[in-house]
Short mmCIF file of the C-alpha atoms (twelve columns), coordinates in Angstrom:
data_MODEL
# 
_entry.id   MODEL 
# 
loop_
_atom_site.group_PDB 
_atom_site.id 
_atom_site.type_symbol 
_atom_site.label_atom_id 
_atom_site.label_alt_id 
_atom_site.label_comp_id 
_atom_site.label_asym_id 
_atom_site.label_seq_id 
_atom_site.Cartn_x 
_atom_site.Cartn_y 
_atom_site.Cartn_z 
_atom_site.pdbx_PDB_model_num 
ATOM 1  C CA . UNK A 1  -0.537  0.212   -12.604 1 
ATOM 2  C CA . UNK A 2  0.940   3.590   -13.090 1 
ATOM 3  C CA . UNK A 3  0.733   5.924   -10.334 1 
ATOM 4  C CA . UNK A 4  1.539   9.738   -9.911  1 
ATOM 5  C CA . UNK A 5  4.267   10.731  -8.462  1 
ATOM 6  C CA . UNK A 6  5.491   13.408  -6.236  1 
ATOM 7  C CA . UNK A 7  8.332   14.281  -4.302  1 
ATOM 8  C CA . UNK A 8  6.563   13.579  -1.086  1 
ATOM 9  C CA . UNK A 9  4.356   10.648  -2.571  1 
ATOM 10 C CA . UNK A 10 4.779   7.507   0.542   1 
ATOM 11 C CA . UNK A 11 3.463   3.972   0.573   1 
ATOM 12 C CA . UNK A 12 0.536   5.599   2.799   1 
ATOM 13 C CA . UNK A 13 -0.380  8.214   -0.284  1 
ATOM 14 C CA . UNK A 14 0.310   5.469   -2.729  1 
ATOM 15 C CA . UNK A 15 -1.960  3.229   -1.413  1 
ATOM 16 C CA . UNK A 16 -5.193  5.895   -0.845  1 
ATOM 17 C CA . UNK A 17 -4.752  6.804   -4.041  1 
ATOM 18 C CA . UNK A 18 -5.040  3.234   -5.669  1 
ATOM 19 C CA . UNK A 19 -8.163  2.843   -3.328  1 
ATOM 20 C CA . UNK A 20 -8.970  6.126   -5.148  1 
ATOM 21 C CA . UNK A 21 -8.335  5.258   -8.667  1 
ATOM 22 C CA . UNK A 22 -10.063 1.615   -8.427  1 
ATOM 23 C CA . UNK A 23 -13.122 3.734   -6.618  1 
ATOM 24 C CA . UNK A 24 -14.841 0.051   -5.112  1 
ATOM 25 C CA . UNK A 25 -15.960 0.335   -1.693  1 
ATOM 26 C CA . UNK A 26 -15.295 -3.468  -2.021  1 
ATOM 27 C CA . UNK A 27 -11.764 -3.187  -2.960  1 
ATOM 28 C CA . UNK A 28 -11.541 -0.317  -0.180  1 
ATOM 29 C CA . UNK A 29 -12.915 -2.901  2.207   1 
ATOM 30 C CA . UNK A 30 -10.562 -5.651  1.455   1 
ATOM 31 C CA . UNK A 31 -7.337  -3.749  1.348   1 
ATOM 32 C CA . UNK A 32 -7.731  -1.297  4.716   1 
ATOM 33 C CA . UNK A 33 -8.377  -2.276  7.917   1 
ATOM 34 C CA . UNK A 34 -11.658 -0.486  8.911   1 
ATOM 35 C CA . UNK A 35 -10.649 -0.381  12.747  1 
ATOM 36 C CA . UNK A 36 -6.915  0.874   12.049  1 
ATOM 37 C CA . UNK A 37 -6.976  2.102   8.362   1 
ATOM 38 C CA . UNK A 38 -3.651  0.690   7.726   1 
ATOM 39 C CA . UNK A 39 -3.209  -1.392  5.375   1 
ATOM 40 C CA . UNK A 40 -0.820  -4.172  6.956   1 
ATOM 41 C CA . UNK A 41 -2.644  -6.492  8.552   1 
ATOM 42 C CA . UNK A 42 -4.443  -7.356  5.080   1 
ATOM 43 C CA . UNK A 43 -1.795  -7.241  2.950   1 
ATOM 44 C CA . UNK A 44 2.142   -7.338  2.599   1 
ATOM 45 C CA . UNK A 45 3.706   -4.325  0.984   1 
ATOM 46 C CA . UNK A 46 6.748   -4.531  -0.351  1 
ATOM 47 C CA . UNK A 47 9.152   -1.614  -1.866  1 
ATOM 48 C CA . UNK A 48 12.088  -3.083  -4.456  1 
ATOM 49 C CA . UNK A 49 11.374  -6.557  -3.389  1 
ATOM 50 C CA . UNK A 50 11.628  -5.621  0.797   1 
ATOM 51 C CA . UNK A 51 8.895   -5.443  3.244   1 
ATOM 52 C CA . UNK A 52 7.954   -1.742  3.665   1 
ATOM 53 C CA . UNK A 53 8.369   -2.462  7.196   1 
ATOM 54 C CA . UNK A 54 12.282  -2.589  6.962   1 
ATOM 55 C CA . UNK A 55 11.891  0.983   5.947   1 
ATOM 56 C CA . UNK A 56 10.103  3.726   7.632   1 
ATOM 57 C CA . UNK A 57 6.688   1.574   7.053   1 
ATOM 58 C CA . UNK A 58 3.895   3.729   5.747   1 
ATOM 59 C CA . UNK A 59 5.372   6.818   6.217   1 
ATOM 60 C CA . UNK A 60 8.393   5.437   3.726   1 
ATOM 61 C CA . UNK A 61 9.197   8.229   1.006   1 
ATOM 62 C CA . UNK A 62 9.294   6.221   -2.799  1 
ATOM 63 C CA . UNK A 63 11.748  7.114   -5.125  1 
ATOM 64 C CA . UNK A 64 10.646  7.562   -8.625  1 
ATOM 65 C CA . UNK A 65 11.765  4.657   -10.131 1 
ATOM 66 C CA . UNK A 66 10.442  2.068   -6.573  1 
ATOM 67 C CA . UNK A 67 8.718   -1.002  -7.470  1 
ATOM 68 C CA . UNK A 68 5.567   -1.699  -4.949  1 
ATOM 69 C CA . UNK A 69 4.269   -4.937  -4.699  1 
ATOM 70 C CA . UNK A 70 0.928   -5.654  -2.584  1 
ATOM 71 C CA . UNK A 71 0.485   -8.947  -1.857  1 
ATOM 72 C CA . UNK A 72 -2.653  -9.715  0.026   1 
ATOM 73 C CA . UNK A 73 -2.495  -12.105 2.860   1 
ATOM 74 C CA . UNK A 74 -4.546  -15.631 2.900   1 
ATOM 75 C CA . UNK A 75 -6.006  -16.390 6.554   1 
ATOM 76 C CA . UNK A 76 -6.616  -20.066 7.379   1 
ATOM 77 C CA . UNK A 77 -7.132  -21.962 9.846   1 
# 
């Protein structure tokens, strides 16, 4: 998907605004932690093939040409 971009656009603003442009409260619901609104504990993001969290987490600044993956994670038991 092809997102906007800005000088100061980070994985935090990248992800709100997907949650914006699919508009589900569903898809809201299954990517951000209600209690925390981060993102993490639902999902792996990662920025040029590295976990965001190697970076400055959400508060990482994307280049223009950064390649974010979100990769939901599966809970078992």
């Amino acid at each position: 998907m092809d997102m906007k971009w800005s000088d100061s656009l980070t994985v935090s603003k990248l992800v709100d605004d997907l949650v914006r442009a699919v508009g589900t409260r569903q898809f809201e619901e299954l990517l951000i932690d209600s209690g925390t609104k981060d993102p993490r504990p639902n999902v792996i993001i990662m920025l040029d093939d590295q976990d965001c969290n190697l970076f400055e987490g959400l508060r990482t600044k994307l280049e223009r040409d950064s390649k974010v993956t979100i990769i939901p994670v599966a809970h078992g038991g």
